[in-house]
LUMTORTOR-447938 format. One record per residue (C-alpha): residue in one letter; x, y, z. Coordinates in steps of 0.05 Angstrom, whole numbers. Example, Ala and Ser with C-alpha at 12.3 -4.5 7.8 and 13.67 -1.06 7.14 Angstrom:
residues 2
A  246  -90  156
S  273  -21  143
END
This chain:
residues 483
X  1015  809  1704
X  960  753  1697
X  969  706  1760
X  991  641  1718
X  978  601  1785
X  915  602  1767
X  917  577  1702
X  955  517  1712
X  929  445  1685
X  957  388  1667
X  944  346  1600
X  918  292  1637
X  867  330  1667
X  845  369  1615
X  788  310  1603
X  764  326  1661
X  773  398  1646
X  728  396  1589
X  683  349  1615
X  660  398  1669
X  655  465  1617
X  598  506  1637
X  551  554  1595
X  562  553  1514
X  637  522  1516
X  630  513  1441
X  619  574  1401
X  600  532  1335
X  571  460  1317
X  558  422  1262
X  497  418  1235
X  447  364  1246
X  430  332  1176
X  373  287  1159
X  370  220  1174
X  425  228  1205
X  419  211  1281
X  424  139  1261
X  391  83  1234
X  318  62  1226
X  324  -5  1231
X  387  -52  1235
X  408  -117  1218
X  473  -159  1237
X  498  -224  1211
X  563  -239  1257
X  618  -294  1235
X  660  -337  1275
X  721  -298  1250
X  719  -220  1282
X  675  -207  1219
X  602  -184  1214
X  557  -157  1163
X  518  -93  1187
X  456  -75  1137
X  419  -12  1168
X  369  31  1134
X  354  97  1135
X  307  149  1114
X  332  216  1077
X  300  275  1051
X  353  285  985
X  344  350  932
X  344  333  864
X  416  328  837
X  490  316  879
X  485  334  954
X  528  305  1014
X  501  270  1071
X  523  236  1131
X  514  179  1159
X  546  173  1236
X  538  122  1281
X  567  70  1239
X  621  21  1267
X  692  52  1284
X  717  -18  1258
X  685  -13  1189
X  722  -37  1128
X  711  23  1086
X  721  -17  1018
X  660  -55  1038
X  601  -5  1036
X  550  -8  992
X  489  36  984
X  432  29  945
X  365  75  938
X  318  86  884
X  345  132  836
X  408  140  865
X  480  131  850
X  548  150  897
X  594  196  868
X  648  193  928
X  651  166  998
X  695  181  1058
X  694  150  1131
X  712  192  1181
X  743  157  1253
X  788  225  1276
X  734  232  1339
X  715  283  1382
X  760  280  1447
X  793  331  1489
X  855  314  1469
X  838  326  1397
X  815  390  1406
X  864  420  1441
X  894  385  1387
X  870  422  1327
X  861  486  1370
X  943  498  1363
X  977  562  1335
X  893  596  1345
X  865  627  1411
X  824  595  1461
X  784  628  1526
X  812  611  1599
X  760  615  1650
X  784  608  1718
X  748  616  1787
X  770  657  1844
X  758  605  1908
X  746  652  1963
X  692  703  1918
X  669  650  1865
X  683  703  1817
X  695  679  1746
X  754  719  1695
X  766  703  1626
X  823  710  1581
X  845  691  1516
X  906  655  1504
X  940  621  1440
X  956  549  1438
X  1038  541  1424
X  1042  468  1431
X  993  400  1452
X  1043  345  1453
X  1052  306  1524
X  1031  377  1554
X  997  441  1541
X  1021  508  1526
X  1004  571  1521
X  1016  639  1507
X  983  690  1549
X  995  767  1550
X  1059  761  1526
X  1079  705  1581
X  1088  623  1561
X  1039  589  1608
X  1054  511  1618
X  979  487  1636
X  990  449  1703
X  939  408  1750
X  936  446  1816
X  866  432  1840
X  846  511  1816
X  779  520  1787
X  785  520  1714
X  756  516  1649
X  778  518  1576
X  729  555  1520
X  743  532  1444
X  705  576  1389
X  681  517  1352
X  688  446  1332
X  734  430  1278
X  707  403  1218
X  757  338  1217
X  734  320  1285
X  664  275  1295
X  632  259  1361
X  616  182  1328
X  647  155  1271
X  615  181  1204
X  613  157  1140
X  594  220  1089
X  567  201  1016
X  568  249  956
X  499  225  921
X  471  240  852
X  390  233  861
X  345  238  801
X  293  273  834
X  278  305  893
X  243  275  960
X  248  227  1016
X  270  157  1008
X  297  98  1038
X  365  92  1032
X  404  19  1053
X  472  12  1076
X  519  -43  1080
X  588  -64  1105
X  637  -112  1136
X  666  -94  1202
X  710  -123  1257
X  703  -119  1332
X  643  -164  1330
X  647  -243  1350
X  604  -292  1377
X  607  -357  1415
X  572  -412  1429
X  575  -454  1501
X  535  -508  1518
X  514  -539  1586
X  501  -605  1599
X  476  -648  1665
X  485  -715  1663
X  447  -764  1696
X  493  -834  1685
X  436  -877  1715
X  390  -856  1679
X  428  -853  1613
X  394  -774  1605
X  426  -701  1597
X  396  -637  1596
X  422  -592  1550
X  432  -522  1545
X  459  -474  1498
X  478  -398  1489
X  498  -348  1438
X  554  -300  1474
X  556  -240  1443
X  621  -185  1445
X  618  -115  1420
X  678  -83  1404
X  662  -47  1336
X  660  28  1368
X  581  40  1362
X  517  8  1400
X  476  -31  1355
X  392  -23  1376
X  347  -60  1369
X  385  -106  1323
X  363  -164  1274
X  414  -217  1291
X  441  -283  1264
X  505  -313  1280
X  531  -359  1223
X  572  -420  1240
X  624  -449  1193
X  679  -412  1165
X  691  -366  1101
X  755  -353  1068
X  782  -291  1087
X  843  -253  1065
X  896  -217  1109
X  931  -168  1069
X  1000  -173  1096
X  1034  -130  1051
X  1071  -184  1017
X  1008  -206  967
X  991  -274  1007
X  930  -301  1033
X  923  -318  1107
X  868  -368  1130
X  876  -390  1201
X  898  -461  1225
X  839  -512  1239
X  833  -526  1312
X  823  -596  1330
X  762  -606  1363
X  722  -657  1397
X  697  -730  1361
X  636  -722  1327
X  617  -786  1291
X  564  -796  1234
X  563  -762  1173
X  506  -722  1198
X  451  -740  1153
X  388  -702  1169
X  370  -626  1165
X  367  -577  1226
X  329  -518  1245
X  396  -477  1222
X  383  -444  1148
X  435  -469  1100
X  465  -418  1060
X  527  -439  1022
X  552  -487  1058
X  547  -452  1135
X  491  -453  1183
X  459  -386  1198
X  430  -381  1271
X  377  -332  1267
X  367  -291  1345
X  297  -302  1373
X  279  -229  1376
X  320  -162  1367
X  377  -159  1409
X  417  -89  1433
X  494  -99  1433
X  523  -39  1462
X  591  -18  1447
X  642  -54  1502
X  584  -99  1519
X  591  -180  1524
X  513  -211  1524
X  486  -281  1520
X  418  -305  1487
X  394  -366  1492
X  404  -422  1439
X  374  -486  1461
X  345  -516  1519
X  324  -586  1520
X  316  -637  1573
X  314  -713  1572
X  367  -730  1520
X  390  -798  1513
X  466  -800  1534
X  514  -847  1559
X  586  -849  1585
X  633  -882  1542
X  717  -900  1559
X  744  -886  1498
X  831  -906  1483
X  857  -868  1416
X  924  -897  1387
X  954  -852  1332
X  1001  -906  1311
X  1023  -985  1323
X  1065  -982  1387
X  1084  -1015  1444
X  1072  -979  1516
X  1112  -995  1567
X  1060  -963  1619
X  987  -972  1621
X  951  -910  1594
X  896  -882  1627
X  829  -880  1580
X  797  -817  1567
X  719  -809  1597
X  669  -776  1552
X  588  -767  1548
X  554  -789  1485
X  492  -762  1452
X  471  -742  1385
X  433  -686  1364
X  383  -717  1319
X  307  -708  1315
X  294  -772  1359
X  334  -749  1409
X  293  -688  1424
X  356  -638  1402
X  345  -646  1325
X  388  -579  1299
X  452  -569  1278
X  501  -542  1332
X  558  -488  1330
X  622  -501  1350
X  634  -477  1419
X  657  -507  1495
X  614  -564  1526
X  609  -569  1597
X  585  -626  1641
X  560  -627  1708
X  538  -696  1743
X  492  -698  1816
X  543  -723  1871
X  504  -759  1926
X  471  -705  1956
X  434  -689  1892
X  484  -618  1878
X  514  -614  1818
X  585  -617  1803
X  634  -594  1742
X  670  -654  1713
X  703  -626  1651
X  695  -588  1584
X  706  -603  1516
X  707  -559  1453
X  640  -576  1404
X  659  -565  1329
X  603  -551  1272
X  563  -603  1275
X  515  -623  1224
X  445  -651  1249
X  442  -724  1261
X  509  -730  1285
X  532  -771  1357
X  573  -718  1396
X  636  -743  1443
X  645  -701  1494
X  709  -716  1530
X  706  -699  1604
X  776  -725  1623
X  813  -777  1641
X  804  -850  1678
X  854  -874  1724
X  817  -939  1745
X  811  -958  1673
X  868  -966  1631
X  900  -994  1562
X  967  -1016  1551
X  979  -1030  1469
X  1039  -1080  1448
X  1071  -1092  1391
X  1061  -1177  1388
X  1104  -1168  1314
X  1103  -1127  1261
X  1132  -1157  1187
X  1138  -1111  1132
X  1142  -1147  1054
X  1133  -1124  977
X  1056  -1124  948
X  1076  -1174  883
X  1071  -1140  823
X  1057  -1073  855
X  1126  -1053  881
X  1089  -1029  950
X  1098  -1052  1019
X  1046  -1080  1058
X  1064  -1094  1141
X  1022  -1137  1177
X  1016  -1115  1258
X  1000  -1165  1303
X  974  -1127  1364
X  953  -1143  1433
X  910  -1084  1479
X  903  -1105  1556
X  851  -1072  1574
X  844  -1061  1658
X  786  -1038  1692
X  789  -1029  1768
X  723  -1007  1780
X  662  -1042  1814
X  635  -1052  1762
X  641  -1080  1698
X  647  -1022  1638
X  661  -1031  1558
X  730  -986  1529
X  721  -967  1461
X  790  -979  1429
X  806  -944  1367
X  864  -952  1330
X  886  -902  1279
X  952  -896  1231
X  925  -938  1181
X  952  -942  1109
X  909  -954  1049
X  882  -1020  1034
X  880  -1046  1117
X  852  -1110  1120
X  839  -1143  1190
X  858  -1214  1194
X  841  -1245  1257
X  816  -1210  1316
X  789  -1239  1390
X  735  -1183  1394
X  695  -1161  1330
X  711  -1093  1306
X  702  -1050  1253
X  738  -1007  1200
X  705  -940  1206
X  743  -898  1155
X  810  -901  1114
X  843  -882  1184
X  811  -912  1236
X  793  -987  1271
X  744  -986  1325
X  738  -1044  1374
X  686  -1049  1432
X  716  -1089  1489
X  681  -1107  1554
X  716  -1114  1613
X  690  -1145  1682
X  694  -1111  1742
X  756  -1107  1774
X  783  -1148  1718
X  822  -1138  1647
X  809  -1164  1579
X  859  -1180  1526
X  847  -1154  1456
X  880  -1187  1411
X  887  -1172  1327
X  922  -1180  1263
X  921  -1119  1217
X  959  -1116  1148
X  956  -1042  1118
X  990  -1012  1064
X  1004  -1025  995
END
């Protein structure tokens, strides 16, 4: 009787089991094709929305008429209904993508109802014995049958090892896409490859120290990138494209998904000047300086933009979504201003990501004061970065009257909002709030006002009111809108 002490495992350690197999452990691989161990060169245009583009070429030596050949190392995310090959002469007659991989667990696995080798080691001699046994079951354990006896392979800390006759053919160490091809002639040839995949995504963050004083910020940028596709990607050609795409989530129930706009931070202008972005319907693509490697599981930044010496300035900024009266004064919100045009040094387009600001404190070290979110913004813009909130300078909007009446002739009401802002400011020194008033209706007209403002869009009235130190200003204004 075999001593079955000795041949005890457990499922859980059979990785470890395998991992540490000895001498030829596999009686039988699969052949090495060529052009198979990968790509030649590789190119990656990532999206904002878990999608990329891969485009990889490769060179194969093809006989003249149908043949198969693989193609591993392509991502275990791929969309399958994506790929696209192309080569002179060449046309696919069937494709399949194969993602069952190689694992220890999938081979004892496949290795159930045939016979396997059990190697085990005797500790005091360091003699080795083998024996064959037949896998009954690899469910949430291991057994086997051997000599007759049902063997439940346990972990017991004895020396052992398992010996499978060969790989089977459903099972791939890296995800492999295999292409039937029909070539017109025979001979080696380029071949390029394309396809969508998830598990790739980038981000952009920016840095920025701001020197109030001065009216200056240095800004910095970076391009995170995240791998989680399956495969490493060498020596890559990379662009990251900001701006989104139209995408559709099969649900099962025939509907397109897009996903809900975020709201973002102010950007103001209309952005009228072009970046060092290429434009490509309507998105910005962000080429990498140089080839980057992404390796599978692998987060890595590259740089974006680094420029020093921007002209910035702090601004108190009050947003009203509506006429209303506040019973409490409401603090303002802080934000730095720049804009990213040529004359301010930054002069490109930036991708929507998180904006952090650091200010010197008076020892010269920097501290973190807040973070907004950036959205895509076009070249030529002025970006509001809002840092947080200003307790020593406040707003408190009132509703003076409000009297709503029929547009003659039109059968539309028009209400005309007499409004009052006190604005507070209880610093040292005197500062301007930037008061902007939105819930407008169309056809606003502004009637009287104490300060000068101006009607920036269909939605939005902008006043600038100073406001001496330790002192408050009253904004007064009459706005009729509707109609």
């Amino acid at each position: 009787m075999p001593d079955r002490r000795n041949l005890c495992l457990s499922a859980a350690g059979l990785g470890a089991l395998i991992a540490t197999l000895g001498g030829p452990v596999l009686a039988q691989t699969a052949a090495v094709q060529d052009g198979s161990g990968g790509p030649d060169h590789v190119s990656l245009t990532i999206y904002n929305q878990d999608i990329a583009l891969v485009e990889d070429t490769r060179s194969l030596t093809l006989p003249a008429g149908r043949s198969r050949r693989e193609f591993p190392g392509v991502s275990a995310s791929i969309k399958p209904e994506t790929v696209g090959l192309t080569g002179q002469g060449l046309s696919v007659v069937e494709q399949n993508f194969d993602y069952d991989l190689l694992t220890p667990d999938k081979l004892m696995q496949s290795a159930v109802g045939q016979e396997i080798g059990i190697v085990r080691t005797n500790p005091g001699s360091g003699a080795e014995q083998t024996q064959r046994a037949r896998v009954l079951a690899a469910n949430q354990g291991v057994v086997l049958a051997v000599d007759g006896h049902v063997v439940v392979l346990r972990d017991d800390g004895v020396p052992t090892r398992v010996v499978f006759d060969r790989v089977p053919e459903n099972l791939r160490p890296r995800p492999t896409l295999s292409v039937t091809l029909e070539a017109d002639r025979a001979g080696r040839r380029d071949v390029g490859l394309t396809y969508l995949t998830t598990g790739l995504q980038w981000k952009a963050d920016y840095v920025a120290r701001f020197d109030e004083a001065a009216g200056k910020l240095d800004l910095t940028g970076w391009i995170t990138l995240t791998n989680r596709s399956g495969v490493t990607f060498s020596n890559a050609d990379t662009r990251v494209v900001a701006g989104d795409v139209a995408l559709i989530n099969d649900t099962g129930n025939g509907r397109s998904y897009r996903p809900p706009q975020q709201r973002t931070t102010t950007v103001r202008g209309n952005g009228t000047e072009q970046g060092q972005a290429q434009g490509l319907a309507d998105v910005y693509i962000y080429p990498l300086p140089e080839p980057v490697t992404v390796a599978n599981n692998q987060t890595k930044q590259v740089g974006l933009i680094d420029v020093s010496g921007v002209p910035a300035a702090k601004r108190y900024l009050y947003e009203a979504d509506s006429f209303t009266t506040e019973t409490e004064p409401q603090a303002a919100d802080v934000a730095v201003i720049f804009s990213n045009s040529r004359a301010s040094g930054v002069g490109t387009q930036l991708p929507a990501g998180v904006a952090r600001v650091y200010v010197n404190d008076a020892s010269g070290e920097p501290r973190f004061i807040g973070e907004d979110q950036v959205a895509h913004t076009p070249a030529g813009s002025d970006i509001v970065i809002t840092t947080g909130q200003a307790f020593d300078v406040t707003v408190q909007p009132r509703v003076v009257s409000s009297i709503s009446a029929p547009k003659p002739a039109y059968y539309r009401w028009r209400t005309r909002f007499e409004m009052e802002y006190m604005v507070r400011n209880a610093r040292p020194e005197a500062t301007t709030v930037e008061v902007r008033q939105h819930g407008l209706g169309r056809n606003t007209e502004l009637d009287d006002q104490s300060i000068p403002g101006e009607l920036q869009d269909s939605n939005t009235i902008v006043w600038r009111v100073p406001v001496p130190a330790n002192g408050e200003t009253v904004l007064k204004a009459v706005v009729t809108t509707g109609g």
